[in-house]
C-alpha positions as CSV (number, residue, x, y, z in Angstrom):
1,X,14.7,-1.3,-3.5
2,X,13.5,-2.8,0.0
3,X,12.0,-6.3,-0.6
4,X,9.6,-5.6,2.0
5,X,7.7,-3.4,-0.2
6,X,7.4,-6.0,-3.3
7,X,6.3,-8.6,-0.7
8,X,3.5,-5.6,0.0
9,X,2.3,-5.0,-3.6
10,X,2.4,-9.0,-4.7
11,X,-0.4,-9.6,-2.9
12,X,-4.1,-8.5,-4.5
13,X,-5.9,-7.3,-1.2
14,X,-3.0,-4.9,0.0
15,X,-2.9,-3.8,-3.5
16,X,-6.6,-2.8,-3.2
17,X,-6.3,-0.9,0.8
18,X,-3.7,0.8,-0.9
19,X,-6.1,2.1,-3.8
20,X,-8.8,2.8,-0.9
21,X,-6.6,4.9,0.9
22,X,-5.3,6.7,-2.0
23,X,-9.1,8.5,-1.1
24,X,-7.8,9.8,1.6
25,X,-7.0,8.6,5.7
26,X,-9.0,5.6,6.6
27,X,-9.5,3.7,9.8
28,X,-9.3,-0.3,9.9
29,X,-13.0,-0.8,10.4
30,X,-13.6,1.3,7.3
31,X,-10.9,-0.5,5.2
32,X,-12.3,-3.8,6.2
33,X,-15.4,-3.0,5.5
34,X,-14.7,-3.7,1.6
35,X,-13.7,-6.9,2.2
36,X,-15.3,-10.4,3.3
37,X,-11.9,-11.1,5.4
38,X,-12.4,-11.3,9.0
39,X,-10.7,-8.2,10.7
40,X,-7.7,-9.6,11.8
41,X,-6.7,-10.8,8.4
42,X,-6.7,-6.7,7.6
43,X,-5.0,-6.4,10.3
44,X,-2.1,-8.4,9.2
45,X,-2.4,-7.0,5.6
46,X,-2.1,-3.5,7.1
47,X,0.8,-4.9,9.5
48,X,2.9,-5.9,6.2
49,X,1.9,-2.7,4.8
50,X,3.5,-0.6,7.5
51,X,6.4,-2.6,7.8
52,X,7.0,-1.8,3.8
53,X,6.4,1.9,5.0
54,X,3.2,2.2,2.2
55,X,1.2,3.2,4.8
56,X,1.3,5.4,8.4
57,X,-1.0,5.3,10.9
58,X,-1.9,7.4,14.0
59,X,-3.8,7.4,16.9
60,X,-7.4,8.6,16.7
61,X,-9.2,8.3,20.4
62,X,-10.0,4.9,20.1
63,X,-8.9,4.5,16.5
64,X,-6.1,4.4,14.3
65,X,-6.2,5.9,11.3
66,X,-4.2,5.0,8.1
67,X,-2.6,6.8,5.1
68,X,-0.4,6.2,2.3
69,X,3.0,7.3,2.8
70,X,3.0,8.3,-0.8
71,X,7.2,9.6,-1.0
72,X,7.7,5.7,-0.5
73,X,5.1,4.8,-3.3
74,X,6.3,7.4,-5.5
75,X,10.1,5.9,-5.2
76,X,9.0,2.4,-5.7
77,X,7.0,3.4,-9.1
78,X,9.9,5.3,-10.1
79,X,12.5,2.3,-9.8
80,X,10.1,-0.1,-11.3
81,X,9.4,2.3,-14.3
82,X,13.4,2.7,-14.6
83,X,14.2,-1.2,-14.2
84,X,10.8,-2.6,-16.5
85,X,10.7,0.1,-18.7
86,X,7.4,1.3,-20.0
87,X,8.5,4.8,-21.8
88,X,9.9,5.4,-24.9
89,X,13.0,3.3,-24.3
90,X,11.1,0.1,-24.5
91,X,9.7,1.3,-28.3
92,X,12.8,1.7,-29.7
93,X,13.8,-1.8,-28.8
């Protein structure tokens, strides 16, 4: 599993832009919006993001938009639930 992508999820405000945009495509201004961090600190949040490959993003006239890139979420959920556990494996122990 790329590091990148734990280096992503350890920290509580990317955890919480990716929960915003599991509502759908969002631009920066609307993602910072929920936070008291100046834009960009986002910016860099989103930056780590996208180097992780959570998120895409894509030109919108003068905005860029931004969107999970759920196949990379759904494979990092899936190694973590086969490495820590969490099913019926872990109750028989």
């Amino acid at each position: 599993m790329n590091e990148s992508v734990f280096k992503a999820m350890s920290d509580a405000t990317r955890r919480k832009i990716i929960e915003l945009l599991k509502d759908g495509p969002k631009s920066a201004g609307e993602i910072a919006e929920h936070f008291s961090h100046a834009q960009p600190t986002i910016s860099r949040h989103l930056t780590v993001l996208k180097h992780a490959k959570l998120i895409t993003d894509r030109r919108e006239g003068t905005f860029i938009i931004y969107q999970l890139n759920t196949t990379v979420l759904q494979e990092w959920l899936i190694w973590l639930f086969d490495h820590f556990g969490g099913g019926e494996q872990d109750e028989e122990k």
